[in-house]
N, C-alpha and C positions, 0 to 999 in steps of 0.2 A: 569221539565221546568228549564232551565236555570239562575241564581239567576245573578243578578246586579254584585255580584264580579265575579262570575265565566267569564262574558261576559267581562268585565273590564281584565280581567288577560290574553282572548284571545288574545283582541283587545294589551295590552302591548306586548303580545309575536310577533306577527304580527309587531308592530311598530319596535321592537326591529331589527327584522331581515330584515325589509325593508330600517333601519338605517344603518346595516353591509353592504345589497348589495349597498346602497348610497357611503359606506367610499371606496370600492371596486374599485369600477369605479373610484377615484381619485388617487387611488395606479399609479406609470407611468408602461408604459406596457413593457413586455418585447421584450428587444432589441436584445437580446445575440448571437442569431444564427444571424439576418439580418445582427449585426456587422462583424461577424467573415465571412459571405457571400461577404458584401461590400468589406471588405478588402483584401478578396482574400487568406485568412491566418489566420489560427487558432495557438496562441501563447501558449506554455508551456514551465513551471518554473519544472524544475528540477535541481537536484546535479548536480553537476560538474563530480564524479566520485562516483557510487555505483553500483556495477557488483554485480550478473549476470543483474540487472533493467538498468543501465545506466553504462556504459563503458567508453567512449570518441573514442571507436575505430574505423575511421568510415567505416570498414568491416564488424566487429560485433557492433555496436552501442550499444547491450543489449535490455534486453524482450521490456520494458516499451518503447524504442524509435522506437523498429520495431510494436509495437501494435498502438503509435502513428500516425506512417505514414498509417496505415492500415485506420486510424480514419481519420486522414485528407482526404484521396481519396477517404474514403467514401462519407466525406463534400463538396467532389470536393474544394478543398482547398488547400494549403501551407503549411506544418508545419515548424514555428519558434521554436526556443529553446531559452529559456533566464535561462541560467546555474545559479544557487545558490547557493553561499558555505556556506549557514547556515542550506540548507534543507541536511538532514542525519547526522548532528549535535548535532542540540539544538532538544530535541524530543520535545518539543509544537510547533504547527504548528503558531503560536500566534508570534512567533520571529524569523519566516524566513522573515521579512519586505516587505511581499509579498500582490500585491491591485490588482484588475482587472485590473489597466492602464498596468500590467506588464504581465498579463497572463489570459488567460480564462479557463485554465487548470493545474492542479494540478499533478506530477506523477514523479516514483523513487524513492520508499519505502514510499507510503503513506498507511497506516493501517486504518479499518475502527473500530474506536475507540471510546470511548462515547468526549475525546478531541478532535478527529480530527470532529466528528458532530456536536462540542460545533460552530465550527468555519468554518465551511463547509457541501456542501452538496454532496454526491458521485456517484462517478457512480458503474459499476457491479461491483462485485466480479470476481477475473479470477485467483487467487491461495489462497491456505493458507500459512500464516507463522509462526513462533514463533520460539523461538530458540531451537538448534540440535547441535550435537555435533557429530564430526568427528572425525573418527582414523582410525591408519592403519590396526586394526584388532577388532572385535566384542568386548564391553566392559561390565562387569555386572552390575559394578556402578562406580560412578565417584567417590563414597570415597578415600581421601589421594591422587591424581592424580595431576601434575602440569599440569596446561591446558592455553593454549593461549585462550582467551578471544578478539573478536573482536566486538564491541557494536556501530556500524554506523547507524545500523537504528532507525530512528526517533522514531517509535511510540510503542516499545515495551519496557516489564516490566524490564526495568536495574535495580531498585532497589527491583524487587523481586527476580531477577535474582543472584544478589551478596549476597542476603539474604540466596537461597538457598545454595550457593558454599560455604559459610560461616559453613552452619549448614552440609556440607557434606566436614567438612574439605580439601577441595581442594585448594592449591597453585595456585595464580591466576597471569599470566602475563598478560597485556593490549597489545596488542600489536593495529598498525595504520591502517594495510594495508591486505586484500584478500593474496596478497603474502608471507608477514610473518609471515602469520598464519600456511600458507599453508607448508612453509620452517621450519617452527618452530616443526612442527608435522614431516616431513619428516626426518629431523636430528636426532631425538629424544629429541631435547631439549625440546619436550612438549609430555607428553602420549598422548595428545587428542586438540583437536583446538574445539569452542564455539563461534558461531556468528548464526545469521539470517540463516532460516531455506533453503532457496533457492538459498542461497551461500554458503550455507553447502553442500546442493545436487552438485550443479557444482565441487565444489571442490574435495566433494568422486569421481564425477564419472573422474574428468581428471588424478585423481590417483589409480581409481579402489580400495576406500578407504569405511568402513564401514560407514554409518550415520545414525543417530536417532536424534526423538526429544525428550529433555527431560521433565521429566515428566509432566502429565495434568496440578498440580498445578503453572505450569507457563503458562499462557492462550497464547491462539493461536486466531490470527487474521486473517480477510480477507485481502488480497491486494487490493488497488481501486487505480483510479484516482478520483483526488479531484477536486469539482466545487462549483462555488460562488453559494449564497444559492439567486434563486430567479430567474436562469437562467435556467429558466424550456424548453427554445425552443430550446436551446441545448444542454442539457441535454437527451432530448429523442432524438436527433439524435446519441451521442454518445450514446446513451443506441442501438438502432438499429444497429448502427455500430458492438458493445458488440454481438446482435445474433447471425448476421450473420456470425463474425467472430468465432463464436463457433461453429455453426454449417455446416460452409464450411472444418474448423478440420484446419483453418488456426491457431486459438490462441495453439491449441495443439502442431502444427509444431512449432511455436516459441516456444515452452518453452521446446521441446526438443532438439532443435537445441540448445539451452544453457544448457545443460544437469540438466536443472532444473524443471521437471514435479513435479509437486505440492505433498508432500509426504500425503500419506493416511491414514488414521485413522483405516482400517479394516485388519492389519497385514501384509503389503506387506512390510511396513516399518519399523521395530524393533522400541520400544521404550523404552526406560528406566524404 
């Protein structure tokens, strides 16, 4: 039979939870998709220039801006751009000075990171990345090698990165730009070029050039677009939009079309 506390400690868990669905209902409700509906226009914050994700070209715009438009016509909608020159920068997403007034979407080298979920919420996956290194011919290791080094995307390990080049005595140039990485390796002023792993890919394939990533212990990430955390009603329509374009073999045509198909983990892709 029942004892006085046991009935007591029911009755508080019952109170309890009838207190959380009360605070619930006071939460405001979301607005996110009817906004982006009203307006006729769903807005995205990305770089200014981060190829093969975002370009400026507007022939090839890059993956992320044609996956964009893909998203918006799903929404029956508009796509806005509001270009950032901090995002592919500064890697905390925390100091691209970016709020919902300015965008309801996030994309152009966003990483899905335990940082980028400190401060967002994401949507799918639709490549992987981590950094790779290109040459003009098969390499064994990178020991003793001068290598152009390009470090634009936001959300990946630069400082385990130059930890490694460190401990595998590699000669490091920095170089700015996709091109002088690319020219840097072609001249031979570099054995090898070192940047994000999907503009590694574009880059071997416009030179017919070898790529790898290098090794595990530099973690590899998924690619997303980023969304405010709490915009759950569209959230699941870009996530719908994410299927279908997976499964019509549309996300696939774009990321070939930039001769950037996501490199694979099961040996198609040399690794280090």
């Amino acid at each position: 039979m029942p004892t006085f506390r046991s009935l007591a400690n029911d009755l508080g868990g019952l109170a309890l939870v009838a207190l959380l669905l009360g605070l619930v209902t006071l939460l405001p409700p979301d607005t996110s998709l009817d906004e982006v509906e009203a307006n006729d226009a769903i807005r995205a914050c990305v770089p200014r220039s981060y190829p093969p994700l975002v370009t400026g070209d507007s022939e090839r715009p890059g993956i992320d801006i044609e996956i964009l438009r893909v998203v918006a016509e799903h929404l029956g909608v508009n796509l806005l751009l509001d270009p950032n020159d901090a995002m592919g920068r500064d890697f905390n997403p925390r100091n691209w000075a970016i709020n919902r007034g300015k965008c309801q979407i996030l994309a152009g080298g966003v990483v899905d990171s335990t940082l980028t979920r400190s401060f967002l919420d994401i949507g799918p996956a639709y490549a992987e990345t981590g950094w790779a290194i290109v040459a003009p011919e098969p390499l064994g290791d990178a020991g003793g090698l001068t290598v152009g080094v390009l470090t634009l995307v936001s959300g990946l390990d630069r400082i385990g990165l130059s930890s490694y080049l460190r401990r595998e005595d590699v000669t490091i140039r920095v170089v700015r730009s996709a091109e002088s990485l690319a020219e840097g390796v072609a001249s031979g002023e570099f054995d090898a070029g070192i940047t994000e792993a999907l503009l590694a890919g574009a880059i071997a394939a416009e030179n017919d050039w070898w790529v790898a990533y290098l090794p595990e212990e530099l973690a590899r990430h998924n690619l997303v677009f980023g969304l405010w955390k709490g915009d759950l009603t569209l959230k699941r329509k870009v996530v719908e939009a994410f299927r279908k374009i997976e499964s019509d073999g549309t996300l696939a045509a774009i990321l070939e079309r930039y001769g950037a198909a996501p490199m694979a983990r099961d040996g198609m892709i040399p690794t280090l």
